[in-house]
C-alpha atoms as one frame of an Amber mdcrd trajectory, in Angstrom:
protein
  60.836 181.157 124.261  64.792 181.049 124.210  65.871 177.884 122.918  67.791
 176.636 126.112  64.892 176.985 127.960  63.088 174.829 125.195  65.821 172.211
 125.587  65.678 172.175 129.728  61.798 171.804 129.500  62.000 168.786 127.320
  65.046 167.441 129.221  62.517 167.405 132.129  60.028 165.535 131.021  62.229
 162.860 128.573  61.817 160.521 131.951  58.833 157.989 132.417  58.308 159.104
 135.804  58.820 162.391 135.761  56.019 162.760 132.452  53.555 160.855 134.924
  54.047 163.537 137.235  54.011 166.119 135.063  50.636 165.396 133.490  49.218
 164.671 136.670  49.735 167.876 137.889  47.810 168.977 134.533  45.097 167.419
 135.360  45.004 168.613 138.721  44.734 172.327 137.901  46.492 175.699 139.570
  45.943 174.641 143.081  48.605 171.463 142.272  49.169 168.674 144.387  51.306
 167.817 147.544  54.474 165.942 147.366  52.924 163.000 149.714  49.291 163.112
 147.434  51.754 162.646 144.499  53.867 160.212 145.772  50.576 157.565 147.089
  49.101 158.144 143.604  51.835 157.424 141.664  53.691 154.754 144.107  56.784
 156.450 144.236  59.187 156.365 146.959  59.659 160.269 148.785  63.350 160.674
 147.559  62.990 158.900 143.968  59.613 161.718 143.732  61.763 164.517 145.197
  64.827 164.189 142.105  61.894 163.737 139.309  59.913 167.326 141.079  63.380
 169.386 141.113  64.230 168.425 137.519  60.898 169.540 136.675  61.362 172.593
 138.199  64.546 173.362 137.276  62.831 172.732 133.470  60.955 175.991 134.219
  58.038 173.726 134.071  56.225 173.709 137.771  55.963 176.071 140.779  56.737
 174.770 144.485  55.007 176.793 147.421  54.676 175.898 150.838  51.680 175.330
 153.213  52.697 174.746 156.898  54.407 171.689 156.511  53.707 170.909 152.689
  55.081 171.513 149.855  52.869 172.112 146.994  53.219 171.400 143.235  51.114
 172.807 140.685  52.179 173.337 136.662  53.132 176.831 135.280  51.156 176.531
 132.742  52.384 180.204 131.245  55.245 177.975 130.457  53.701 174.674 129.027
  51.835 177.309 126.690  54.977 178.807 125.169  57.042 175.369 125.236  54.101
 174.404 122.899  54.033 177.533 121.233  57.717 177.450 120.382  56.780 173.563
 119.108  54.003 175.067 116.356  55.308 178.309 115.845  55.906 177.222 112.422
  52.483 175.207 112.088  50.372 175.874 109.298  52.387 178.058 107.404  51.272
 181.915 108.643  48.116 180.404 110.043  49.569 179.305 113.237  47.481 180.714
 115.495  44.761 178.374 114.102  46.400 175.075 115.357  48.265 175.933 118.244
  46.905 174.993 121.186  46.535 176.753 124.460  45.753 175.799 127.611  43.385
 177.977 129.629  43.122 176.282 133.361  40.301 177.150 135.446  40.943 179.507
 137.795  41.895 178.350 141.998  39.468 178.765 143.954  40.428 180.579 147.090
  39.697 178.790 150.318  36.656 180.184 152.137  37.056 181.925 154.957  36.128
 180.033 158.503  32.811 181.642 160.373  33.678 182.410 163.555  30.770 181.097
 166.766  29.431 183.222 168.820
């Protein structure tokens, strides 16, 4: 991982606020959360939430998709892995791959599809 990319990551989540966020969406897995499910969890007013979700994007560190009227936040976590790789690169001497951690989400599950009556 490039080092600017490093330093805009971090940037993004050197906020109160906008580490809540971020580690809620961990928690919350690949299928992320909705901007209003986010906002009534956390408290946060809409347009305080929407500055804290575009710096963490612009961090490289969350996706934003749409569904109808939604918008949906979930973590890339391809990125949180090599932020913290890049972190403990140089853990352990040449045994780093012993004490890094990775994360390995669970995968989304795909919405069923509706049965149709007869």
């Amino acid at each position: 991982m490039r080092t600017d990319k490093v330093l805009a990551a971090l940037g993004a989540v050197a906020h109160a606020h906008r580490l809540a966020v971020y580690r809620m969406l961990v928690q919350c897995g690949p299928n992320g959360l909705s901007a209003g499910d986010i906002a009534g969890r956390l408290d946060m007013p809409p347009s305080s939430l929407t500055f804290h979700l575009q710096q963490l994007r612009r961090g490289g560190l969350i996706s934003q998709r749409r569904l109808g009227r939604q918008l949906i936040y979930a973590v890339d976590y391809a990125a949180m892995n090599g932020l913290v790789a890049y972190l403990t690169e140089n853990c352990c001497g040449s045994a780093a791959a012993t004490c890094a951690p990775l994360c390995k989400p669970a995968a989304a599950k795909a919405p069923r599809p509706q049965r149709r009556s007869a």
